[in-house]
N, C-alpha and C positions, 0 to 999 in steps of 0.2 A: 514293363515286365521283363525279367532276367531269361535272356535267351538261352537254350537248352540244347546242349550237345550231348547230352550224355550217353556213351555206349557208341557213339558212330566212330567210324572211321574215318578221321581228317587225313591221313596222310600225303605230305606235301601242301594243303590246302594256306592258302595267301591270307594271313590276318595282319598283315603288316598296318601299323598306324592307327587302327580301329580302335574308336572311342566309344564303344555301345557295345562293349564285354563286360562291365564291368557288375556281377556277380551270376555272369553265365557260368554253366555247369557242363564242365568236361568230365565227369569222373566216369571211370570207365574206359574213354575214349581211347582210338589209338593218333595219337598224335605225332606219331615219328614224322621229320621232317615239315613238320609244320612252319611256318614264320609268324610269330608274333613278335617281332621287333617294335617298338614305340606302341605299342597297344596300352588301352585301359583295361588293367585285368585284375583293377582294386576289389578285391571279394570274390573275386573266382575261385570255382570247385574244379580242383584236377585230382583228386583223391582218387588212389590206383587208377590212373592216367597212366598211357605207357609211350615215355617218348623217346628220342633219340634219334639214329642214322636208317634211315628205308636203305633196304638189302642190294637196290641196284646201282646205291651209291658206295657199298663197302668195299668194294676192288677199288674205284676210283679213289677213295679216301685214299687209300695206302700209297698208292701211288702218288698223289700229291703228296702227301706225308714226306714222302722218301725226297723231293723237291724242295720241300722246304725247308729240309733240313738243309739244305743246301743252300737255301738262301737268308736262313736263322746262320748260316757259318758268314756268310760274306757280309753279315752286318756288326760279327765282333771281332774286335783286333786280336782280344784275347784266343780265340779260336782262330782269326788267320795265321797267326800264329805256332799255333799248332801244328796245323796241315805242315807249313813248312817245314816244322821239324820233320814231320814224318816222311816229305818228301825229300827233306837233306838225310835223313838215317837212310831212307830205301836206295837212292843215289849211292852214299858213304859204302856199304856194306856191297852196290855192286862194284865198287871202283876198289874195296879190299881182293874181292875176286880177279877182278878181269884187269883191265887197264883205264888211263884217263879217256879215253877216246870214246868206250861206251861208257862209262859213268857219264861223261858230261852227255854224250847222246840217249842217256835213261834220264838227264835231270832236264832237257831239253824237252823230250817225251808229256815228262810227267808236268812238266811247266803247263806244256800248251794244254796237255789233256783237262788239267786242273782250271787254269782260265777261263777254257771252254765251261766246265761246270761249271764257273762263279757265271759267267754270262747271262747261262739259260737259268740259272737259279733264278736271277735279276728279272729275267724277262716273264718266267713264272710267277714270282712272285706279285709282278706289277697286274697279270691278269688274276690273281685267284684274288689277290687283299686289297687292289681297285687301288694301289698307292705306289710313288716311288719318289727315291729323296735324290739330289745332286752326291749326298755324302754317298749313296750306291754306286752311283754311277764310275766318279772317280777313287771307290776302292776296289771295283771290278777292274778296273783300268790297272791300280797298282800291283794287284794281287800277280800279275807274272814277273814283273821288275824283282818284287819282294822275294819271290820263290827262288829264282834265277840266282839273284847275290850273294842269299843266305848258304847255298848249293855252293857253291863257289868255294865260301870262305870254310865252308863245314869241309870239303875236298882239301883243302891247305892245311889243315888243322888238326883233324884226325886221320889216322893213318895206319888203327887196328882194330880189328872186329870184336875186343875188348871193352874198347871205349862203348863201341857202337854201343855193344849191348847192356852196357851200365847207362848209356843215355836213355835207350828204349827201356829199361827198369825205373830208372827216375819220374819217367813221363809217367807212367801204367800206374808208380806208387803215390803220385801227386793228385790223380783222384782223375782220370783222364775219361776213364771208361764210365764211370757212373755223371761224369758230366756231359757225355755227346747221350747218355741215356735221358739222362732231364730234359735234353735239349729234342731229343727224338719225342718224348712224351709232350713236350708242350706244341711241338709244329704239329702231333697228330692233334690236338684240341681243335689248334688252328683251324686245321685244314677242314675237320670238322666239320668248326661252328660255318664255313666258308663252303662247302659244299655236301650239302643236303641233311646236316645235322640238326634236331627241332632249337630254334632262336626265340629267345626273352629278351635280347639285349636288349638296354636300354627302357625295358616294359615295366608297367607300374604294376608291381604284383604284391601291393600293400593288402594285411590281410587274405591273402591267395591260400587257399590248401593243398599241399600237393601230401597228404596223408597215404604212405605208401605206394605211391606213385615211383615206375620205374623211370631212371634221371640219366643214365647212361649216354653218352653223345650227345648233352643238350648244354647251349649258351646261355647263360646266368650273367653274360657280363656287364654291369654298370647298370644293372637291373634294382631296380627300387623294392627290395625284398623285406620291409619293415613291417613285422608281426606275421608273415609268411610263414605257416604251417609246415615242417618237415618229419613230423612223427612218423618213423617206420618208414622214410624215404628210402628206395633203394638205388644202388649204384652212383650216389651223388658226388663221392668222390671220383669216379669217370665226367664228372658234368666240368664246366667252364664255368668259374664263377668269380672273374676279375674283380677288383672294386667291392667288393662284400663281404659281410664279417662270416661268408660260408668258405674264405680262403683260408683261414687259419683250420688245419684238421681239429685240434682238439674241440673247439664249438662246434663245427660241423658233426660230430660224434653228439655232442652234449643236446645240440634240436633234433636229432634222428633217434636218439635212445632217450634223453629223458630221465637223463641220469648222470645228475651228480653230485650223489654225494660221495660227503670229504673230500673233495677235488678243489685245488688253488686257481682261482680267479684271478689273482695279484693285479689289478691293474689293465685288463684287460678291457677291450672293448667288445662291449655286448648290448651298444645303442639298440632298439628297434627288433632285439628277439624274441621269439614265440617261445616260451618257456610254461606253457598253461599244464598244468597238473604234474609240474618236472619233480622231481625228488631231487631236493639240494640242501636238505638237511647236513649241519655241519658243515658245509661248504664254505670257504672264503672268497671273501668278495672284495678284500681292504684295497680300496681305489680305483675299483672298478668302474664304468658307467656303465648302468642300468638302465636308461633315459629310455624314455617312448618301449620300452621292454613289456613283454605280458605275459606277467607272474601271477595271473588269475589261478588261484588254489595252489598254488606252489608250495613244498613244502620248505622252508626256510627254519626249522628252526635248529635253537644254538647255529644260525652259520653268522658269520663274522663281515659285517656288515661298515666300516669304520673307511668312512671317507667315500663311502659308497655313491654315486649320481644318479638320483632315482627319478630328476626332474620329466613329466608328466610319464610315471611308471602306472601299469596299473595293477597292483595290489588286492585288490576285489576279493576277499574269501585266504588267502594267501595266509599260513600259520607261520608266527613270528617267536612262539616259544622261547625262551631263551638267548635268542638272537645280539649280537652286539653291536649297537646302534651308534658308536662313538661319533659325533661329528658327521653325522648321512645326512648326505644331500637331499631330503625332500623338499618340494617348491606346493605351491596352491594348485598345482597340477599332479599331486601324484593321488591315487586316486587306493583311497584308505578303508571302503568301506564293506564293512561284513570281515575284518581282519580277527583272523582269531590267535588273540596273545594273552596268557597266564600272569607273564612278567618278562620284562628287558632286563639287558646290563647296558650301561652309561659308558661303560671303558670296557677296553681288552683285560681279558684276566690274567693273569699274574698269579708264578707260585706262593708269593706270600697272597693274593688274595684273589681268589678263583671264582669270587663272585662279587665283582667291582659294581657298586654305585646300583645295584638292585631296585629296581622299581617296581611294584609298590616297595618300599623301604621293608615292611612287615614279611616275613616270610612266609609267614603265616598265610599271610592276605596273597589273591593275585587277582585281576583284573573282569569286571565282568563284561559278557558280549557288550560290544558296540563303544566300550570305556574305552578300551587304547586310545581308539583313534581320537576320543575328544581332548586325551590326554596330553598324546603328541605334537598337536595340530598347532605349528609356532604361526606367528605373524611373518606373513608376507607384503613382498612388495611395499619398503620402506624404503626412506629417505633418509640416511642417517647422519646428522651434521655435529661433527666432532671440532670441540673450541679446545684450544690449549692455551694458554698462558695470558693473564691479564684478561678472563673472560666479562665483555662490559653487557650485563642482564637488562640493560635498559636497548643499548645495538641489538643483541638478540631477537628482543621484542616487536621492535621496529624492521627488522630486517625481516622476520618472518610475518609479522601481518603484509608488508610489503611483498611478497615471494605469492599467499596464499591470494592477495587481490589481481597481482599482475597474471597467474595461472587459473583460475578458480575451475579451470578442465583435468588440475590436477586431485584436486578434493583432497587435498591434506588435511591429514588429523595429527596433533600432538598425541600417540601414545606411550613415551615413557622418556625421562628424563635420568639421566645416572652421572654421579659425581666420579671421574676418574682421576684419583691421586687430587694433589692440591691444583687449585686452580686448574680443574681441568674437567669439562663435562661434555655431553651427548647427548644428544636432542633428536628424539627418533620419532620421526612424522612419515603416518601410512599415508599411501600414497595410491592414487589408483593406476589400473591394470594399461602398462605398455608406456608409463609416463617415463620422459628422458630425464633419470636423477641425476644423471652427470651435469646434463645441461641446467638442471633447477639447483643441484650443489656450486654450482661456478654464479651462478648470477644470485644465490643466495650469500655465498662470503662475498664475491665485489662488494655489494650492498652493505654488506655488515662489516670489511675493513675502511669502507668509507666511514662510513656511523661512527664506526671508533674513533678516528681521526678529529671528529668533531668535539668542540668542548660542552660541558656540560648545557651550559646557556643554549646553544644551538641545539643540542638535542630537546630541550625543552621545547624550544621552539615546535620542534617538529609532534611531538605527544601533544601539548598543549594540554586539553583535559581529556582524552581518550583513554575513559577508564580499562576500554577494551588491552590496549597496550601495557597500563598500569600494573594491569592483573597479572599478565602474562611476564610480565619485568619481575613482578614481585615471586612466580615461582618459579622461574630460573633464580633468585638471586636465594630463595630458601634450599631449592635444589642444591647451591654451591655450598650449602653451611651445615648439609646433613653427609651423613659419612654412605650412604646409599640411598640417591632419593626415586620415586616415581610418582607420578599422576595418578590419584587414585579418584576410587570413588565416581559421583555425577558431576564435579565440576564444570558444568558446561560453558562455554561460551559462543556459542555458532553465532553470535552478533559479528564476531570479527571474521567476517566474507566467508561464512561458514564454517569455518574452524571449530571440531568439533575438540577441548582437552578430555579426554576422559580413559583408563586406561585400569589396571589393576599389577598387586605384585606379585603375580605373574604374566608380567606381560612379557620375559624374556623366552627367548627357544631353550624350551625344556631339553632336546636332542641333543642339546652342548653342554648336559649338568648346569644349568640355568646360566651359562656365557650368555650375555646379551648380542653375539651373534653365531648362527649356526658355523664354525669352522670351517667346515668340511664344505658345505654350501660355497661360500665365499670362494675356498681355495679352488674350489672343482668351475664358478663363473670365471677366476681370474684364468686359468688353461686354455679354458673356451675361447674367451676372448682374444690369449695372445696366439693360437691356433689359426687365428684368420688373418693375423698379420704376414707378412710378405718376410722370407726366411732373408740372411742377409747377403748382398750379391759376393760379398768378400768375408772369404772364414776370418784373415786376421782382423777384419772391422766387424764385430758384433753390431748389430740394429738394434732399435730400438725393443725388439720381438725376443732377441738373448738375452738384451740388460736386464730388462724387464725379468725373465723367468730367471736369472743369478739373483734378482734382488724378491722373488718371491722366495728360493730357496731359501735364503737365508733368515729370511724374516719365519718360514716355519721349523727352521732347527735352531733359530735362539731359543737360547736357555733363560736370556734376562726378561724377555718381552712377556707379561701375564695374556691369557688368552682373550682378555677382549682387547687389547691391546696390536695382538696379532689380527685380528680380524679385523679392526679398522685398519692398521698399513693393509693388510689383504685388499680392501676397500678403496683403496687409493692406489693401489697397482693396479688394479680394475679399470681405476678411472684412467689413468696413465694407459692403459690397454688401449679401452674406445679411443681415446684422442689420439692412439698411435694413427689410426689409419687414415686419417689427414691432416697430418702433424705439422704442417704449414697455413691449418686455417686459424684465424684469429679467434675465434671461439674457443677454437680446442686447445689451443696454445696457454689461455687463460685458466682452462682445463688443468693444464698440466701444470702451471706457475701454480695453484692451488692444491694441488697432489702432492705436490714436493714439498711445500710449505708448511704440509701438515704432517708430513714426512718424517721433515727434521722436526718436529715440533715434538711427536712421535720418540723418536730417539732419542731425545733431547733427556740429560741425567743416565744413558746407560753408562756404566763402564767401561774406560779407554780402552781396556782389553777386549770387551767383548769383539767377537768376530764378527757380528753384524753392523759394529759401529765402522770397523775398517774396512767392511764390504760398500756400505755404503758412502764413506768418502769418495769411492771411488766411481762408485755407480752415478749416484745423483747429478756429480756436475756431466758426467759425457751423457746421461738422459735430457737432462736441461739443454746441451749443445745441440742434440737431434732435432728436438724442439724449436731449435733458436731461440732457447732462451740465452746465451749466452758462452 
C-alpha cells in the first residue's frame, strides 16, 4: 500500500535513496528542505506541495552564494580575465592621479587581496560541492602572476584617464554586467540545491504530480522527470533543473500553462512530457520528438505534425482534426485509441493547395469513432531486403527459407513484395518484436551473394524438389515482371519453417501517401542511432557519426531519389549507424560492406550532377576506411 504523507510537515526530513515511495502522497505537504535524492518517486502525489529553502538556511544561502561566485570566477579564464582588467583600470586610473609608486603599491594591494579570494573561494567551494580539480588548484596559484603582469604592462601603455574610461565603456558595453549576473544567479541555485534547498536530484519522479505545487529553491537536476505533472506549478523557474527538457523556458511555460496554441515546436525536444488535456491546436511540431510524451486528450488539431517522433506517445482520446501527419513517426507503441479525428492532410498545405492529400479523399465523408486509428495503423517491425541489379528469384528463395530455418525466434513473414525501377525489388518480411534486422539483413545477403555466385546446376542441386522453395522463386520472379506487385490474398505457405506469404494491397504505411516506408519514421531512427555514437575527437577528422549525418542530409534534400528510394538509403545509413559502434567487429563490418553495397546500388543511374552523387563519392569511400574496409 502507497504510503501517505499528505498535509504533514517533512521539513528537512531525510528520504534520500528510498525505494518504497513510489505512489506515496505528499500533496499538501511542506516539504522545504527535504532530501529525496535517488528516491523511487514513480507515481507520487506532491500536488500543492510546498517546497524549497527552510528559513534558517536563507541568510546562509546568501552568504554562500556570494562565495561562490567567487569560486564560479576562478574556474573561468574568461572571467579571470576580467577581474584583471578591472584590476589593471583601478591601478591605471590611480597611477593617472598620484605617481608609479602607489599605482604599483595599489596594484600590489589589489593582487594579494584578489589571490586571497580566489583561495578561499577554492577552499569553499571544495567544502559546500564535496569536489576539487588540480586545474583549481594551479589556477589559483596563477591568478597573482596573471594580475601582477597584465598591471604592469596596462601601466607602460596607457597614460590617460581618456583611454581608461573608453576601456571601462567597452567592458560594461560588451555585456559584462548581465554576465557576472547569470553567474551570480546560477551559484545562488547552487548554493541552494547544496545547503538546505528541497533535492530530487537524480530521483525517479516518472509520472509524479507536482499539480500547483510551489518549486522555488528545489533541485530537479538529472532527475528522471518523464510524464511528470507540472500543471499550475508555481515558481519552477526559481527550481534547478539541469539535464531536463524543464531547462529550455519555453516548454517549461508550455507543462505549467497548458498552452499552446499556434506556438512553433520546430524540432524541439519534448521526449517524455505530460501534455494531458494541453491546447496545442494549430501548433507545429515539424521534427519534433514527441516519444514516451502524454497527449491524453490533447487537443492537436490542424497542428502540423510532419516528421513528428511519436515512438510509444500516448495518444488516448487526443483530437487529431485536421492535423498534418506528413511522414510522423508512429511505431507499434504509440498508443492510438479512442483518437477522435474527422479527417487528415498527407502533406503540408500550400497556397496553391491548402488541403493536400485529404483523407477520407471525399470531403464529404470524414471518419467515424474508432476508424482513424485502424486506418492509420502501418506495419511495424519489418525486415526490409532491397535487391538491385541482376536480381536471381531462385537465390532469393533459397536464401530466405535458409534466413527463416536458421532464426525461427524471428517469425518472419513475407508481407509484401514491390518492383523498384527495372531489376530492382523489395522484400519486406515482418518480423517479431526486439529481433536484430541488421544482424538477420547481413547474414541474409552473405547467403544470397553466395547463391548468386553459383551456377544454375548447383542451385538446383540445392532446391532439388522443394516445392516450398519453388513457390516462393516463382513469386519473386512474377513480382519482377509486374510494374507494382504484392502478396496478396491467403497464399499460405507456413510448411517452409513457418513462414507465413500473405499480405494485402495495402500493406504499405498509409502515413507516407502509401510510400512503402514511413519517411519520417526512418529519418527520426537514423538521428537516434547516430546520437549515441561517439562525437569526433578531431573537428578536421569527421567520424564515422558526421559522415554519416552529411550523407543522410543529403540523401533527404535530393531531388532525383523518389521516396521509397530515400527511405531505403535512410535504411542503410541506419544500418551503417548500429555497426558504427563497434566498427572493428567482424560482424558489423560485414554490416557495413552490405550497407554500402546497397548504397551505390541505390544511386546507381542518378545524374552526374546531382549533389548527392558528388556527396557521396566522397562520403562512401572515408565510411568504408573507418570501417576498414579499405
Amino acid at each position: 500500500m502507497a504510503l501517505d504523507f499528505s498535509g504533514q510537515n517533512l521539513r528537512g526530513r531525510n528520504f534520500k535513496g528510498r525505494q518504497d515511495l513510489a505512489g506515496a502522497n505528499f500533496s499538501y505537504a511542506d516539504i522545504r528542505g527535504a532530501n529525496f535524492t535517488n528516491a523511487n518517486l514513480t507515481g507520487a502525489n506532491f500536488s500543492y506541495a510546498k517546497a524549497g529553502l527552510q528559513r534558517r538556511w536563507a541568510i546562509g544561502a546568501v552568504l554562500v552564494t556570494a562565495l561562490l561566485v567567487l569560486s564560479a570566477l576562478s574556474k573561468s579564464v574568461i572571467v579571470a580575465l576580467l577581474i584583471a582588467s578591472l584590476v589593471v583600470i583601478s591601478v591605471a586610473m590611480v597611477a593617472s592621479r598620484y605617481n608609479w609608486a602607489v599605482a604599483l603599491t595599489a596594484n600590489l594591494v589589489l593582487t594579494i587581496t584578489g589571490s586571497i579570494a580566489f583561495v578561499l573561494a577554492l577552499i569553499i567551494s571544495a567544502i559546500v560541492t564535496g569536489s576539487i580539480s588540480i586545474f583549481d588548484v594551479v589556477f589559483a596559484g596563477a591568478v597573482p602572476v596573471v594580475l601582477a603582469f597584465l598591471g604592469f604592462i596596462y601601466l607602460a601603455i596607457v597614460g590617460s584617464r581618456g583611454a581608461i574610461i573608453s576601456t571601462a565603456r567597452a567592458i560594461v558595453e560588451a555585456g559584462i554586467v548581465p554576465f557576472f549576473i547569470a553567474i551570480a544567479d546560477e551559484c545562488l541555485k547552487t548554493a541552494i540545491t547544496n545547503t538546505g534547498g528541497t533535492s530530487f536530484g537524480k530521483a525517479n519522479l516518472t509520472n509524479a504530480n507536482f499539480t500547483a505545487a510551489t518549486l522555488k529553491n528545489t533541485n530537479f537536476g538529472y532527475a528522471n522527470v518523464t510524464n511528470a505533472c507540472w500543471f499550475q506549478a508555481k515558481k519552477l523557474d526559481r527550481a534547478r533543473v539541469s539535464a531536463t527538457y524543464l531547462e529550455k523556458p519555453q516548454i517549461r511555460k508550455l507543462v505549467i500553462t497548458g498552452q499552446g496554441q499556434n506556438k512553433n515546436f520546430h524540432r524541439q525536444n519534448l521526449r517524455g512530457v505530460n501534455l494531458q488535456k494541453a491546447n496545442l491546436a494549430d501548433a507545429s511540431f515539424i521534427g519534433a520528438d514527441l516519444s514516451e510524451a502524454n497527449l491524453q486528450d490533447a487537443d492537436l488539431s490542424i497542428a502540423k505534425l510532419k516528421q513528428t517522433q511519436l515512438d510509444g506517445t500516448d495518444l488516448t482520446g487526443a483530437t487529431l482534426t485536421g492535423a498534418f501527419i506528413e511522414d510522423w513517426g508512429i511505431t507499434n507503441t504509440t498508443k492510438l485509441h479512442g483518437v477522435r479525428c474527422e479527417y487528415v492532410f498527407m502533406r503540408l498545405p500550400t497556397k496553391k493547395d491548402p488541403d493536400p492529400l485529404r483523407k477520407p479523399d471525399n470531403k464529404q465523408e470524414v471518419f467515424a469513432d474508432g476508424d482513424f486509428a485502424d486506418f492509420i495503423q502501418p506495419i511495424f517491425d519489418t525486415l526490409d531486403l532491397y535487391h538491385n541489379q541482376g536480381v536471381d528469384p531462385r537465390a532469393v528463395a533459397i536464401a530466405f527459407k535458409n534466413l527463416a530455418e536458421n532464426h525461427p525466434e524471428a517469425e518472419l513473414e513475407i508481407v509484401a513484395m514491390e518492383k523498384r525501377g527495372d531489376d530492382k525489388i523489395l522484400l519486406r518480411a515482418k518480423t517479431a518484436a526486439g529481433s536484430d534486422k541488421s544482424q538477420l539483413s547481413a547474414e541474409y545477403f552473405d547467403d544470397y551473394n553466395q547463391l548468386k555466385a553459383l551456377s544454375q546446376s548447383q542451385q538446383l542441386l540445392l532446391v532439388e524438389k522443394d516445392k516450398r522453395i519453388i513457390s516462393l522463386e516463382n513469386m519473386v520472379d512474377t513480382a519482377l515482371k509486374q510494374p507494382k506487385f504484392y502478396t496478396q490474398g491467403d497464399t499460405n505457405m507456413s510448411d517452409i519453417s513457418g513462414i507465413n506469404i500473405e499480405g494485402s494491397s495495402n500493406v504499405s504505411g498509409i502515413a507516407g501517401n502509401n510510400s512503402i516506408a514511413n519517411l519520417g519514421t526512418i529519418s527520426g531512427n537514423v538521428s537516434i542511432a547516430l546520437n549515441q555514437l561517439p562525437d569526433a575527437t578531431d573537428a578536421d577528422k569527421p567520424g564515422i557519426k558526421e559522415l554519416l549525418s552529411q550523407l543522410q542530409d543529403a540523401i533527404i534534400q535530393s531531388t532525383y531519389l523518389s521516396e521509397e528510394d530515400k527511405a531505403e538509403a535512410l535504411e542503410q545509413v541506419n544500418s551503417l549507424a548500429e555497426a558504427g559502434k563497434n566498427p572493428q567487429e567482424s560482424t558489423k563490418q560485414k554490416t557495413a560492406k552490405t550497407a554500402i553495397t546497397m548504397l551505390k546500388g541505390i544511386f546507381t543511374g542518378l545524374p552526374a550532377v546531382a549533389s548527392l552523387v558528388e556527396a557521396t563519392n566522397k562520403l562512401l569511400p572515408a565510411i568504408s576506411k573507418l570501417f576498414g574496409l579499405g
